[in-house]
DOSEMAR-470437 format. One record per residue (C-alpha): residue number from 1; x, y, z. Coordinates in steps of 0.2 Angstrom, whole numbers, plus 5000, padded with zeros to 4 digits. Layout:
N
  pos     u     v     w
  NUM     X     Y     Z
...
This chain:
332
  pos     u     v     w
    1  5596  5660  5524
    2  5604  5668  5508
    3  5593  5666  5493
    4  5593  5677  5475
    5  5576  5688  5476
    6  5567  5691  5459
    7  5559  5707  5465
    8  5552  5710  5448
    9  5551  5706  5430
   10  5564  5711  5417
   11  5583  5711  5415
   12  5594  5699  5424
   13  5598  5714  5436
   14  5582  5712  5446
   15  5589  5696  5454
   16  5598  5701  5469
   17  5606  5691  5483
   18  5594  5694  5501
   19  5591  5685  5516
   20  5574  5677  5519
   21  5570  5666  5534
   22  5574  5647  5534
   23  5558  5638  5526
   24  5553  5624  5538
   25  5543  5606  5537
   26  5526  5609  5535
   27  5520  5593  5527
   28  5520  5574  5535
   29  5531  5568  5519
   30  5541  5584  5518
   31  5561  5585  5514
   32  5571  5600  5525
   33  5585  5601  5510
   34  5604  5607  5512
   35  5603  5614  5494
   36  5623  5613  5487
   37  5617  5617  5469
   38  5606  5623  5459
   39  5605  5623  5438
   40  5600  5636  5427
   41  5588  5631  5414
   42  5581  5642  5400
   43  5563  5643  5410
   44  5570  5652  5423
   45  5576  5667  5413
   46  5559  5666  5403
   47  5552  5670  5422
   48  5562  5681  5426
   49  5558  5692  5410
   50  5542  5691  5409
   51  5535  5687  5427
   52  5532  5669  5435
   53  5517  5661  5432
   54  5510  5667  5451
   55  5513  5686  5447
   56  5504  5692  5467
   57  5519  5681  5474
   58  5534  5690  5475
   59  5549  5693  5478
   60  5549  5675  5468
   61  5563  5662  5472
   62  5568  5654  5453
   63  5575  5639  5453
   64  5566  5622  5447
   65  5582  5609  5450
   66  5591  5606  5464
   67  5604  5593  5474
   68  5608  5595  5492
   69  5608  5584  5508
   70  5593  5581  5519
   71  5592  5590  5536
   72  5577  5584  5544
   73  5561  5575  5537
   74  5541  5576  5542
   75  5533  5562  5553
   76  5526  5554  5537
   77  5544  5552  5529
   78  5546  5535  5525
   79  5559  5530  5512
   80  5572  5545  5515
   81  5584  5548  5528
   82  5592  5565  5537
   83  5610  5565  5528
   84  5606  5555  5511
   85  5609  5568  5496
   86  5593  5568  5484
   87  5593  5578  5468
   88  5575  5583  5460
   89  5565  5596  5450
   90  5553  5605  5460
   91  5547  5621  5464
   92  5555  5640  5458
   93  5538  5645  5446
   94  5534  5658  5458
   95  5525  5648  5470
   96  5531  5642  5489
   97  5551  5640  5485
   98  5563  5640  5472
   99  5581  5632  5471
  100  5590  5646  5470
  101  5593  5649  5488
  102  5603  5639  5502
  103  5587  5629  5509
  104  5571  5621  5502
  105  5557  5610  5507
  106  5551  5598  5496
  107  5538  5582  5498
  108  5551  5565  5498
  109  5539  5557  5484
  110  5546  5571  5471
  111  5564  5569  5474
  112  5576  5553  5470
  113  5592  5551  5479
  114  5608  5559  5472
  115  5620  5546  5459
  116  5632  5541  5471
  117  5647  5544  5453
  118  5643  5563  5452
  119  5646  5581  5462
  120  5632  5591  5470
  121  5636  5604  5454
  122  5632  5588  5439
  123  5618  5583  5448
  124  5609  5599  5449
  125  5609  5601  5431
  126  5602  5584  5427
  127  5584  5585  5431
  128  5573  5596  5422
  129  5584  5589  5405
  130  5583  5572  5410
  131  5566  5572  5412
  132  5561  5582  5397
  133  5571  5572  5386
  134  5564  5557  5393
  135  5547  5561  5391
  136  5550  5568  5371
  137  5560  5551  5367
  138  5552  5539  5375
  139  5535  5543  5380
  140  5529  5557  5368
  141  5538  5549  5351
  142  5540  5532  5359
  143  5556  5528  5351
  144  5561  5512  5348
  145  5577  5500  5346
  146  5585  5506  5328
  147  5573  5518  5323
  148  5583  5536  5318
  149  5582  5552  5325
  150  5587  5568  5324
  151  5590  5579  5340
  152  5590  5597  5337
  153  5603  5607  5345
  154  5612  5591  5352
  155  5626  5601  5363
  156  5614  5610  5372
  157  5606  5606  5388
  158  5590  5596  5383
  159  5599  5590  5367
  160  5615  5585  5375
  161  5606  5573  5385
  162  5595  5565  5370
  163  5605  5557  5365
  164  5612  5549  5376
  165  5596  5544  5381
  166  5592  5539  5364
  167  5608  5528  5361
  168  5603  5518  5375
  169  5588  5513  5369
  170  5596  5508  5353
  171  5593  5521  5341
  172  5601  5530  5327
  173  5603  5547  5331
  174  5607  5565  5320
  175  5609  5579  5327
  176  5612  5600  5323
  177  5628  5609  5328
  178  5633  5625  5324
  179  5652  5623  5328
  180  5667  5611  5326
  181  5668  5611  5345
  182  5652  5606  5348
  183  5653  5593  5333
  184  5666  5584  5344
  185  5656  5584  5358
  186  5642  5577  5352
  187  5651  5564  5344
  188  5659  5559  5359
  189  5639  5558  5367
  190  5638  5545  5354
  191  5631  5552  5341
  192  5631  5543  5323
  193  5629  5559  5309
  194  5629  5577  5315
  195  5627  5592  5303
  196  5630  5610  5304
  197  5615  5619  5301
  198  5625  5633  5298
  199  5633  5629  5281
  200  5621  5612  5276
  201  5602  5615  5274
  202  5598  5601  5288
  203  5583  5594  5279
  204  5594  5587  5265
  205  5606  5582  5277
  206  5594  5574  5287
  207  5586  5564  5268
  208  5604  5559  5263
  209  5608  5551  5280
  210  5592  5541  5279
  211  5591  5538  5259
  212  5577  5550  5257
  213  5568  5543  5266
  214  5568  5553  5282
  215  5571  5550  5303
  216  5556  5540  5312
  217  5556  5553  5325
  218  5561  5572  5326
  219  5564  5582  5343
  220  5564  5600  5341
  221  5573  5609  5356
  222  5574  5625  5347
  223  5558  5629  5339
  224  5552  5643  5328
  225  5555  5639  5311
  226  5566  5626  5316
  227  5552  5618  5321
  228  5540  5618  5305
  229  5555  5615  5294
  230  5558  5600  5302
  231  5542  5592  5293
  232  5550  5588  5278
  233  5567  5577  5287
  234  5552  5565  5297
  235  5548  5549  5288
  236  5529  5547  5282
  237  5518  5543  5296
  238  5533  5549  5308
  239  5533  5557  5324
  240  5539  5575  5329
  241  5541  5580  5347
  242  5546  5599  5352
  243  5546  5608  5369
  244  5543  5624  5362
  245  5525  5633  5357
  246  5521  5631  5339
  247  5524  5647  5332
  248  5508  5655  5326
  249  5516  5656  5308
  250  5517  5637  5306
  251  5512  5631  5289
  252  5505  5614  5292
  253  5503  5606  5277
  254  5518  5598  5275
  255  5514  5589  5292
  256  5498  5585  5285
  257  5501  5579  5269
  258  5516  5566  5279
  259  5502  5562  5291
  260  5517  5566  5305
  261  5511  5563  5323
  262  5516  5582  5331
  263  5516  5580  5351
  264  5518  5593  5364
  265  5532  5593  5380
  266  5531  5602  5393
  267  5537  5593  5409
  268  5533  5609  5420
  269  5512  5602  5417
  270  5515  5591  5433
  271  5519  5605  5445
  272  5509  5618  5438
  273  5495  5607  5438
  274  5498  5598  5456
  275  5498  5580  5448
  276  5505  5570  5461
  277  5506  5554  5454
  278  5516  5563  5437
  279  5528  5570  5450
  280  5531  5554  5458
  281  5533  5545  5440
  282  5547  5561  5435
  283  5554  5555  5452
  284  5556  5539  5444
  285  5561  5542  5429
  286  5579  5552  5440
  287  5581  5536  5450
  288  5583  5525  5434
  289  5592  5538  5426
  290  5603  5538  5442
  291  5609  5521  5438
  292  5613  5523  5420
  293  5623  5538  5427
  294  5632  5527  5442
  295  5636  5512  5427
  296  5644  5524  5417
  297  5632  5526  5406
  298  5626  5542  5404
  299  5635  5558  5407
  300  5628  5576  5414
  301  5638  5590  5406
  302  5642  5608  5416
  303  5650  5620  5406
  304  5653  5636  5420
  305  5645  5638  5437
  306  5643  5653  5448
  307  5638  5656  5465
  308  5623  5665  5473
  309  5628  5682  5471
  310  5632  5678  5453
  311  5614  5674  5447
  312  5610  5687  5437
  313  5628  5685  5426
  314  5623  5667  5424
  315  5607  5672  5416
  316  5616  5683  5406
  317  5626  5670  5400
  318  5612  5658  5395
  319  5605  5671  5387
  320  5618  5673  5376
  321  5616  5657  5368
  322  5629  5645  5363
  323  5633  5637  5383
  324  5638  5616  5378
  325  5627  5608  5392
  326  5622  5616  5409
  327  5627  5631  5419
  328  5626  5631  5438
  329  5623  5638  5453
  330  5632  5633  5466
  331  5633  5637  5487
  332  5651  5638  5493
């Protein structure tokens, strides 16, 4: 099968298009997977600059999301069929397979099946976000029905789907833009106040929307000093969720004296940690989410896409900053 080699760390260059053999069912409960898309998210070009987190395994297939139809299924299969399309995040850390390639394996109790409303291309973009967003919102800051929050970076591929993830469970949201373009975008997401950071200083536009009194939760998809300059917008005794590593400049006190609650998301731990039962649950968590997507209520935004042979220009172009949503990959 074709599948894009990283055959070392650095530039977007060292991902080349090869040919590797078919993987095949090893496990009782595994998936043989069709793959028809696969999305681009930022931790891929992170490996590929700096080496995936299993350095003796290489040439590496990157690639954690993925959507394609099942081809055959282990003796143990029980709730999925050969031809149902199944969309999941698993895999492409430098271990066993990534999704960048035109076949994968994957165990049935980490996949959920495909909505029915959306392409192969949308649905392969949905599942890393989804499930990061999902765990910031409502299980790392447990939101609630008309608290406010701000989203950082709301056009973007995390923040795009906050909040709409946050509206539907009756929340307020604020979020940072940097362009009118994206203003319109995330208003038509649904969201109630957004601010360019560019020209406003986002904490006082953050006090003014909420009479100084500041947002009940704050999610940081952008960190650096984004990330402690955030402290100030957060209520007293508010929460502040980020998916980036606190940089090792942070000046705490702020945080401190407004006795914020800070919490950590990386919803890789699963995987790199071989917690089954969490992978299950983020299996979960793309089912219900399949529903809201099949009712209309909740949209997956793709902004380019590329094939195979394009890899390396699509991590270019996240790089580059400023993509609305998610790029693709896509098999022809």
């Amino acid at each position: 099968m074709k599948a894009v080699l990283m055959t070392g760390s650095g530039n977007p260059e060292v991902l080349q298009l090869g040919d590797v053999q078919n993987p095949g069912i090893l496990g009782n409960t595994e998936l043989l997977v069709r793959l028809r898309a696969a999305g681009v998210n930022p931790i891929d070009t992170k490996l590929r600059k700096r080496g995936t987190f299993y350095p003796d395994q290489m040439p590496a297939i990157l690639g954690c999301d993925g959507a394609g139809v099942v081809e055959a299924v282990g003796a143990g299969v029980k709730q999925i069929r050969v031809g149902e399309e199944v969309y999941f995040c698993n895999g492409g850390l430098g271990a066993g397979r990534g999704n960048y390639a035109e076949y994968t394996v994957v165990d049935e109790r980490f996949v959920a099946r495909k909505p029915s409303s959306i392409s192969f291309t949308e649905a392969a973009a949905a599942p890393l976000v989804l499930i990061t967003a999902w765990e910031a919102l409502y299980e790392r800051g447990r939101l609630e029905p008309r608290e406010k929050v701000l989203i950082h970076a709301g056009a973007g591929g995390v923040g795009h789907v906050a909040i709409q993830l946050a509206k539907l469970k009756g929340a307020s949201v604020c979020t940072t833009v940097g362009s009118q373009e994206k203003a319109d975008f995330v208003k038509q997401l649904g969201a109630d106040h957004v601010i360019f950071y560019k020209q406003t200083d986002f904490v006082q536009g953050v006090l003014d929307w909420t009479d100084g009194e500041g947002v009940d939760l704050a999610f940081d998809t952008v960190g650096g000093e984004t990330f402690y300059k955030t402290f100030p917008a957060v209520r007293v005794y508010g929460d502040i969720v980020t998916i980036l590593e606190p940089d090792v400049n942070t000046v705490w006190k702020t945080a401190r004296n407004r006795n914020l609650r800070i919490s950590l998301e990386l919803m890789l731990t699963p995987m790199l940690q071989g917690m089954v039962e969490a992978q299950q649950h983020h299996a979960e968590i793309l089912e219900q989410c399949a529903q809201w997507i099949d009712a209309g209520k909740l949209k997956i935004h793709v902004s380019k896409t590329f094939s195979l042979a394009e890899a390396a220009k699509a991590h270019q172009l996240l790089e580059a900053g400023s993509v609305m949503g998610k790029i693709v990959l896509v098999n022809d």
